[in-house]
C-alpha positions as CSV (number, residue, x, y, z in Angstrom):
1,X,-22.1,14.4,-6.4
2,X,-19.7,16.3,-4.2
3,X,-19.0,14.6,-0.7
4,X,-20.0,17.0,2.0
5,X,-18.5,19.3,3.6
6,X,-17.8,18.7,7.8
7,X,-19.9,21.1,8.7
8,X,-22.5,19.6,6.1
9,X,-22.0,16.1,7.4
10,X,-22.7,17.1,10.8
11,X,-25.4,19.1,10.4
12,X,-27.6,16.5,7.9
13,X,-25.9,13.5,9.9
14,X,-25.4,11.5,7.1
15,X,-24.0,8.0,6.1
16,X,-20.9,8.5,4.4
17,X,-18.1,6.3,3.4
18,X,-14.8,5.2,4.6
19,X,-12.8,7.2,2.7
20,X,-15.2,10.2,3.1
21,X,-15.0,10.0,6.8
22,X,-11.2,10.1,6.9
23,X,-11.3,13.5,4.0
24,X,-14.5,15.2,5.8
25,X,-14.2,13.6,9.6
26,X,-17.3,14.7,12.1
27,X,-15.1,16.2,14.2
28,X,-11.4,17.7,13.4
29,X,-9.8,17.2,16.7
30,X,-6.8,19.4,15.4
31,X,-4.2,20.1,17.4
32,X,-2.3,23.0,16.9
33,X,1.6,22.4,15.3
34,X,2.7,25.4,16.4
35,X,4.8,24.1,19.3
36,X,6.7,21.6,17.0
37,X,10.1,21.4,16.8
38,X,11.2,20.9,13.1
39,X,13.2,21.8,10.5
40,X,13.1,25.3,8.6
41,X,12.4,23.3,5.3
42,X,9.1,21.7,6.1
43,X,6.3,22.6,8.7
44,X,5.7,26.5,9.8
45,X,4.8,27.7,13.4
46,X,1.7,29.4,12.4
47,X,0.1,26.9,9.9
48,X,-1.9,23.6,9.4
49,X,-0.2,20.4,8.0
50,X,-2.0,17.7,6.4
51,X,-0.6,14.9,4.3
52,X,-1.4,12.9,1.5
53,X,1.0,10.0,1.3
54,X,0.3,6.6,-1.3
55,X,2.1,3.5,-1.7
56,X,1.3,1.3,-4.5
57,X,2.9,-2.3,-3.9
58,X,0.0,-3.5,-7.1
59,X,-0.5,-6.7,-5.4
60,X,-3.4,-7.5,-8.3
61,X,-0.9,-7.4,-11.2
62,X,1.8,-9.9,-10.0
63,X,4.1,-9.0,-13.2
64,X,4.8,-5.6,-12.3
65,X,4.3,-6.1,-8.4
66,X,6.4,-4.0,-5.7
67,X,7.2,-5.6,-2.1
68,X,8.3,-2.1,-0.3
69,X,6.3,1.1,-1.7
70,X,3.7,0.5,0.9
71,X,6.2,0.0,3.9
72,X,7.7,3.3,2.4
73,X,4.6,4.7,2.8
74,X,3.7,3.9,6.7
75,X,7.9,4.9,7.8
76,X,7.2,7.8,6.1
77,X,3.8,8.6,7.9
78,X,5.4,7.8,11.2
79,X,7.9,9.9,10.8
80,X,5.9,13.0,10.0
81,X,3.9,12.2,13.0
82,X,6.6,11.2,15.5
83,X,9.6,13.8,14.3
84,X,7.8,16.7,12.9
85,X,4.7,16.7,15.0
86,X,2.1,16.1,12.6
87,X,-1.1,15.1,14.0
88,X,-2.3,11.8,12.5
89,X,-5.3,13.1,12.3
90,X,-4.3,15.0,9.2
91,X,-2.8,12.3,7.2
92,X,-4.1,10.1,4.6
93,X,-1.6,7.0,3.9
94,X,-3.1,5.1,0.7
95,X,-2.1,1.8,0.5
96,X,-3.0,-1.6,-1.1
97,X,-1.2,-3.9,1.1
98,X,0.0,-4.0,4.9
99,X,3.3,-2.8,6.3
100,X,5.1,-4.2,8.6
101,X,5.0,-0.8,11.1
102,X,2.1,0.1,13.5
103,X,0.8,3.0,12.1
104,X,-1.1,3.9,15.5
105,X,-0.2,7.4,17.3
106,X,-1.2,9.0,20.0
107,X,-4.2,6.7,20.3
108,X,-5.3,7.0,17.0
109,X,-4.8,4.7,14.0
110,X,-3.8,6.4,10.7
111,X,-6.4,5.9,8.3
112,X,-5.8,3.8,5.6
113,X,-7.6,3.2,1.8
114,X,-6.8,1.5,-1.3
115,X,-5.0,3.8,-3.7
116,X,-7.0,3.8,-6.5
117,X,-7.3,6.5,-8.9
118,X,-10.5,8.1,-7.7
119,X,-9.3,7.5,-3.8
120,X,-5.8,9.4,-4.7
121,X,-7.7,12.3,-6.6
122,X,-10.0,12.6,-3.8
123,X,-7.1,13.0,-1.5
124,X,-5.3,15.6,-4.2
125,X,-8.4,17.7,-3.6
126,X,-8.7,17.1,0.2
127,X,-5.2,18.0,0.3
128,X,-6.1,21.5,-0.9
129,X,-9.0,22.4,0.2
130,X,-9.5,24.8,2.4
131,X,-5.3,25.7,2.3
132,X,-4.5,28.8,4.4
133,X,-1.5,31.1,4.1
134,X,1.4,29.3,6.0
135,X,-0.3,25.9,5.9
136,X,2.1,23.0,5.2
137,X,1.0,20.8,2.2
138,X,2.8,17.5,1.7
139,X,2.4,15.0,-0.9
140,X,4.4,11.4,-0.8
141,X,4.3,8.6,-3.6
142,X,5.9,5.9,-3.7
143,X,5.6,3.3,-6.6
144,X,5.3,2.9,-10.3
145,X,5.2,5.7,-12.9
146,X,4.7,5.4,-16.7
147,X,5.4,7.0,-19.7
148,X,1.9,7.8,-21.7
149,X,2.5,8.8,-25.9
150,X,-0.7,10.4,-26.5
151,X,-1.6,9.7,-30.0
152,X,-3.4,12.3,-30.4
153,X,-0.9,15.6,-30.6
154,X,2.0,15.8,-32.9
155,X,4.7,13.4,-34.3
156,X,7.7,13.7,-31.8
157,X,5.8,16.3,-29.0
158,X,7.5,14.0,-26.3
159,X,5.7,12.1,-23.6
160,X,3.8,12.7,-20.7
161,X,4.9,11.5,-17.1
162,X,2.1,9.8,-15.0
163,X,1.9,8.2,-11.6
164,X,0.8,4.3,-12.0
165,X,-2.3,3.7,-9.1
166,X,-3.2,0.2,-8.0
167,X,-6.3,0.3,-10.4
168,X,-3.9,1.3,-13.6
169,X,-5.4,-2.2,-15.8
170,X,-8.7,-1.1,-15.9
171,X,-9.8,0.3,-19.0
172,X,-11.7,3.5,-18.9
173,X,-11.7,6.6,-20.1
174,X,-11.7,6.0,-23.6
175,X,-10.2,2.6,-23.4
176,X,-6.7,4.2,-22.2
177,X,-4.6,2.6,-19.5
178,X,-5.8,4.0,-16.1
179,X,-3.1,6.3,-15.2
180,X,-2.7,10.1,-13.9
181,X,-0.7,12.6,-15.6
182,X,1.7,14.2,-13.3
183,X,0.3,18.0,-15.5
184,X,-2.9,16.8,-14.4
185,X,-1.8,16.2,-10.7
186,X,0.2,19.5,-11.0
187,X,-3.3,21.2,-11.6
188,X,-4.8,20.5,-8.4
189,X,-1.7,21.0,-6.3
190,X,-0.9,24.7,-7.3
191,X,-4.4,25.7,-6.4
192,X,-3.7,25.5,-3.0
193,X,-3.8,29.4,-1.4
194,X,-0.9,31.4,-3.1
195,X,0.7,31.5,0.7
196,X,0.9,27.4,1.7
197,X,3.6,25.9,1.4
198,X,3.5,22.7,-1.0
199,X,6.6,19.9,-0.5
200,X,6.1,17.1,-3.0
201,X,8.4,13.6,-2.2
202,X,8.6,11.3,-5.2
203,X,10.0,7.5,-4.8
204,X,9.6,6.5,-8.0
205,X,12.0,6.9,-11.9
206,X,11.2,10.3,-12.6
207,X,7.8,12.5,-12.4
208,X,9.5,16.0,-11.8
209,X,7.1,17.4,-14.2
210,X,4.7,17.5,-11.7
211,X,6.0,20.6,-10.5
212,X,7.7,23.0,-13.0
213,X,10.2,21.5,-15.8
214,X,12.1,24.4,-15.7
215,X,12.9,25.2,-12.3
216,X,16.1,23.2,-10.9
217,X,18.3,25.7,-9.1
218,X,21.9,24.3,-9.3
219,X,23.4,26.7,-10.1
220,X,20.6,29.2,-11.2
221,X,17.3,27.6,-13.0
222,X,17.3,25.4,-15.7
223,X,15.8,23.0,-17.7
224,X,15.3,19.5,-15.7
225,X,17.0,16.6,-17.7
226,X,15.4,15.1,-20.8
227,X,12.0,17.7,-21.1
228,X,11.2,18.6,-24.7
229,X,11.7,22.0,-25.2
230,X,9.6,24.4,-27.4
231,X,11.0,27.7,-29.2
232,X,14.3,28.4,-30.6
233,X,17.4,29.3,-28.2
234,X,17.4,31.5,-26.5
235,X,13.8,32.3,-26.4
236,X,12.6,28.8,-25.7
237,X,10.5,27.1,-23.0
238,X,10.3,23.7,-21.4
239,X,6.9,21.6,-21.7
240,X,5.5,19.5,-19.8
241,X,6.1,16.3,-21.4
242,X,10.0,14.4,-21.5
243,X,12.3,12.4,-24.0
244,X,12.3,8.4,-24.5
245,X,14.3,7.4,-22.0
246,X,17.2,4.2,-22.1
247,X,17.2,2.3,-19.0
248,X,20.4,0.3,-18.2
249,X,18.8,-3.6,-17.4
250,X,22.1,-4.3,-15.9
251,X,21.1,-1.8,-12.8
252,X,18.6,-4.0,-11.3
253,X,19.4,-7.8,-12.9
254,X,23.5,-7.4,-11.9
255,X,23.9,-10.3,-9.4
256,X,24.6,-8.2,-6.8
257,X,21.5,-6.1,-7.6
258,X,19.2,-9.1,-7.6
259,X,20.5,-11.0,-4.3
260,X,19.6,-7.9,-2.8
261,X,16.1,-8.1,-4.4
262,X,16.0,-5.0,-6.9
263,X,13.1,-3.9,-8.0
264,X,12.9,-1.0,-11.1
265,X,9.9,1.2,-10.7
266,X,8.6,2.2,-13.6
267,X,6.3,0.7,-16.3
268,X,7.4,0.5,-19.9
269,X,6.1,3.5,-21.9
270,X,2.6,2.8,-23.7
271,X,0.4,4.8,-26.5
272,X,-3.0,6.3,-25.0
273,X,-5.1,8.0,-27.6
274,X,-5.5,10.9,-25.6
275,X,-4.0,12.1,-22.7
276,X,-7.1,14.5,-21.9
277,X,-9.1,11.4,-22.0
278,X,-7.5,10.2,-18.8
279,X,-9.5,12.9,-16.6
280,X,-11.9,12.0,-14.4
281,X,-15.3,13.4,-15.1
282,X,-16.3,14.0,-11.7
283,X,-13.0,14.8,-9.9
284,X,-11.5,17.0,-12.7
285,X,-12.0,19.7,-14.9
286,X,-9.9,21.3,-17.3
287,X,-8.1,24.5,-15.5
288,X,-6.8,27.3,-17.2
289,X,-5.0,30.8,-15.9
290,X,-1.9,31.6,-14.4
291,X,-1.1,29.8,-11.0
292,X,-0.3,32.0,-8.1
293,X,1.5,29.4,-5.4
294,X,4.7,30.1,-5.4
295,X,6.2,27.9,-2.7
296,X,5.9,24.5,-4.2
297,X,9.0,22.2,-3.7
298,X,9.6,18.5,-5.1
299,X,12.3,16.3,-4.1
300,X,12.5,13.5,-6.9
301,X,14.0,10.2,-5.8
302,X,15.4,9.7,-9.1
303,X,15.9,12.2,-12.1
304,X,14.9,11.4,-15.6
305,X,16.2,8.4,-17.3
306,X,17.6,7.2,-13.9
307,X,16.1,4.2,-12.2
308,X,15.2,4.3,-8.2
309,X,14.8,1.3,-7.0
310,X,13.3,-0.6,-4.2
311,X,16.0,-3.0,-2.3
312,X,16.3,-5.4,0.7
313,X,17.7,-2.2,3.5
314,X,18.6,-2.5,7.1
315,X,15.7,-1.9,9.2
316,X,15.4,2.0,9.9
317,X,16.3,1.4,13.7
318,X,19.3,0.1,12.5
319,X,20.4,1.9,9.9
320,X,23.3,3.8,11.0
321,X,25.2,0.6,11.7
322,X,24.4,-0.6,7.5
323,X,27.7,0.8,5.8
324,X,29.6,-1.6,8.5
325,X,27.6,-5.0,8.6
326,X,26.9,-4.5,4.8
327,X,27.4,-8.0,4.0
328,X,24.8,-9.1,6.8
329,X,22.1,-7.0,5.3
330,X,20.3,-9.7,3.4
331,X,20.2,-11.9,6.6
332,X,17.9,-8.8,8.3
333,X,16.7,-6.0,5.6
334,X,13.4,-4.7,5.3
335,X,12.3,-4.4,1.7
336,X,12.1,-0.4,1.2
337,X,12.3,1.8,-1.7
338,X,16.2,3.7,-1.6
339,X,15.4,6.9,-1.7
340,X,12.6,6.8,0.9
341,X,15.5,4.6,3.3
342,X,17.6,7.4,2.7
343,X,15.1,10.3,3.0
344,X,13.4,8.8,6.5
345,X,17.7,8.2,7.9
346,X,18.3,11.8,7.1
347,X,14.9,13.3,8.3
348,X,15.9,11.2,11.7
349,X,19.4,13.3,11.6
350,X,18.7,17.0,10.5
351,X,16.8,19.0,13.0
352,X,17.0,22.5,11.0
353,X,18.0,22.8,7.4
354,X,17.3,23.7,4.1
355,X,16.1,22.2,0.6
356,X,19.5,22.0,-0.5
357,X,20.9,21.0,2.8
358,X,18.2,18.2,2.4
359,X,19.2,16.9,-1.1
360,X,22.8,17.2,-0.1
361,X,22.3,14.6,2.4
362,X,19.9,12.5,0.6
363,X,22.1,12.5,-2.4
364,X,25.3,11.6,0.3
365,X,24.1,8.7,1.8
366,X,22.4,7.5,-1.5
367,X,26.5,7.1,-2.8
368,X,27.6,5.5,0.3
369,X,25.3,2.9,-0.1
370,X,25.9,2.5,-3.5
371,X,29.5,2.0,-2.3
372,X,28.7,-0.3,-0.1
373,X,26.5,-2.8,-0.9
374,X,24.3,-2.0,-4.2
375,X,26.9,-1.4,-6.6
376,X,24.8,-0.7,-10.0
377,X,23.0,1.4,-7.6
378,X,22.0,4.7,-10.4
379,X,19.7,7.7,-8.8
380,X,20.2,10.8,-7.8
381,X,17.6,13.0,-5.8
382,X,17.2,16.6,-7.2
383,X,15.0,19.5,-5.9
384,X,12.7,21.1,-8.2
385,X,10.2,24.1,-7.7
386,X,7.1,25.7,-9.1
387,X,7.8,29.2,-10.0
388,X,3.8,30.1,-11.4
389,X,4.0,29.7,-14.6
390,X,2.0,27.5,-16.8
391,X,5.0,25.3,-18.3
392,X,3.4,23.6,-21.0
393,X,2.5,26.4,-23.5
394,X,4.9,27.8,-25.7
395,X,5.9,31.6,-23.9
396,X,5.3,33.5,-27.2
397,X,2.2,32.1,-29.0
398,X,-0.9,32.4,-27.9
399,X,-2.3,28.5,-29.2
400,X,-1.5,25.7,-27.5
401,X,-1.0,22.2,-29.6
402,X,-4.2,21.8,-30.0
403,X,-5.2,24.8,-31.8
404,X,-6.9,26.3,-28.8
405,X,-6.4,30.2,-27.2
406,X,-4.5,29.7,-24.5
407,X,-3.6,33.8,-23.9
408,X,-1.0,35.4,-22.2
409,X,-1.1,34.0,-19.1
410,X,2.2,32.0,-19.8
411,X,4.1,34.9,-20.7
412,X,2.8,37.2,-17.5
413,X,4.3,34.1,-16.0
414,X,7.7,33.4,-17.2
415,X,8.3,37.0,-16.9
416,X,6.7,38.1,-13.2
417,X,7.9,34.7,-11.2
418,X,11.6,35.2,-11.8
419,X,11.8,33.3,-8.0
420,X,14.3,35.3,-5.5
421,X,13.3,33.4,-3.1
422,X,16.2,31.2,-1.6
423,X,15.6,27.7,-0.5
424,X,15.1,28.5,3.1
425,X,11.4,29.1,4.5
């Protein structure tokens, strides 16, 4: 059954749970962000914004166990609220293991939950329900992500890209490992109203096909690295599912790397015997038709086949002193995911920019500490958008892999959201 509604909950004044309470509160208490002062590539003067940010440490599966995803998580929180003005109120920070910030504002605690796979696609829909032209829609992960070979289509299709929750070892939904595909996250997310905005932050070793593979605009759009592509050039398209990628072990188990407590995040690719399996019964259908949002933005921590790591960092208050006392950094870090470091530094900086004024810096401070102190250091952010089309289908057939009429949606797609739209909001 459906939770309620607020205006349901208050009027039947009924029990409901802690998670519902935080998605459907009694009362919204909302301020308005319209007085904020932030920057041109995140929160607009007329709009609501509401986060959804998770940070998966996996504190039940010690072999594959992170130290700084939820500590990622929290900065990140804080920041919204205490540089852009969000109202804590409107965030949801899912986490499975204490930070070391205070994640109370204004008087009020930020609500926090386990980030299981029913609590995170709970929050997808929470996130956009009820969206509104110039609302500001922001989803943050940090953690684990995994490579999924669905047994089920053809030899050599590629694989699909999931995000790993805390829950991922139980076996459900057809005995597959409890994951969720980034097409399947990408389904809820773009039916947010056509005119919200949608930013997307990803700590983890790759995901960008949550948003659309074929959308990275440097110089003009193309294919992001290592998706399978469908069609013969020039009149081919990008799926949604990537290449096996090679990661380098000497990025993370380098001496250097280790000393400063390294951790990959990813999980090693594994067979499911059908990625439409992984759904959730109640919390997801199948979706079909054209997507009409056209301002959805994702800045991936780490491209395809690169490795983003989580490290031993300077604590945020002092990070603008780290490229001198680099050797010192052991004796005081704070165990943080690098690109999320970075991100929350830069964030702290810029006070009006752009996407690509964003990644620039990101991507610029990433180097220096590579130069400094984590040598093997190998990730580069990138910016990736959604242009409305659905990516997955092949642009000039009308069945899908699985021998079902798909229609024309795909080409109505690739052919109307040619994006002119710059960077800027």
């Amino acid at each position: 059954m459906q939770p309620n509604t607020p205006s349901q909950v208050n009027r039947n004044n009924c029990t409901q749970s802690p998670l519902e309470k935080h998605f459907y509160p009694r009362s919204q208490g909302i301020s308005d962000p319209s007085c904020a002062q932030v920057s041109t590539c995140c929160i607009s003067n007329n709009g609501k914004a509401k986060g959804l940010i998770i940070g998966c440490n996996y504190v039940d599966t010690q072999a594959v166990k992170l130290s700084g995803a939820c500590n990622d998580a929290a900065a990140f929180a804080i920041t919204l609220v205490d540089s852009f003005h969000f109202n804590p109120r409107d965030l949801f920070v899912l986490t499975d293991e204490p930070s070391i910030y205070d994640t109370k504002r204004n008087g009020y605690t930020i609500s926090i939950q386990k980030p299981t796979k029913r609590s995170i696609l709970l929050g997808l829909q929470w996130l956009v329900k009820g969206s509104k032209p110039d609302d500001l829609l922001i989803l943050y992960f940090s953690g684990h992500t995994m490579l999924c070979d669905d047994m089920s289509g053809w030899e050599d299709e590629g694989y699909d890209e999931a995000l790993v929750p805390c829950d991922f070892v139980s076996t459900r939904f057809g005995g597959s490992c409890n994951v969720i595909p980034t097409k399947h996250i990408k389904e809820i997310l773009v039916s947010a109203d056509p005119d919200s905005k949608l930013v997307v932050f990803l700590d983890t070793s790759g995901g960008q096909t949550i948003l659309d593979p074929s959308s990275v605009p440097h110089p003009v759009y193309t294919f992001i690295k290592g998706c399978k592509l469908q069609g013969i050039w020039p009149i081919c398209t990008a799926t949604d599912k990537v290449n096996l990628p090679k990661y380098d072990l000497k990025i993370w188990k380098a001496p250097e790397m280790e000393k400063g407590k390294c951790r990959p995040k990813f999980l090693p690719a594994t067979q499911v015997d059908n990625v439409e399996e992984l759904r959730d019964p109640v919390l997801q259908a199948a979706t079909g038709g054209c997507f009409s949002v056209n301002k959805c933005y994702c800045l991936a921590g780490a491209r395809w086949s690169q490795v983003a790591l989580e490290a031993l960092l300077p604590p945020l208050e002092k990070a603008e002193e780290q490229f001198k006392n680099a050797p010192k950094v052991a004796n005081i870090g704070v165990l943080h995911g690098v690109f999320t470091h970075c991100l929350i530094c830069v964030l702290k900086v810029l006070k009006d920019f752009t996407f690509k004024e964003l990644e620039a810096a990101v991507v610029d401070r990433i180097g220096k500490m590579k130069k400094t102190y984590l040598p093997q250091l190998d990730q580069v952010p990138q910016v990736t958008l959604q242009k409305g089309s659905v990516s997955d289908k092949f642009i000039t057939h009308p069945y899908n892999i699985h021998n079902k009429l798909v229609g024309t949606e795909c080409q109505q797609g690739w052919l109307k959201y040619e994006l002119v739209e710059t960077l800027l909001s």
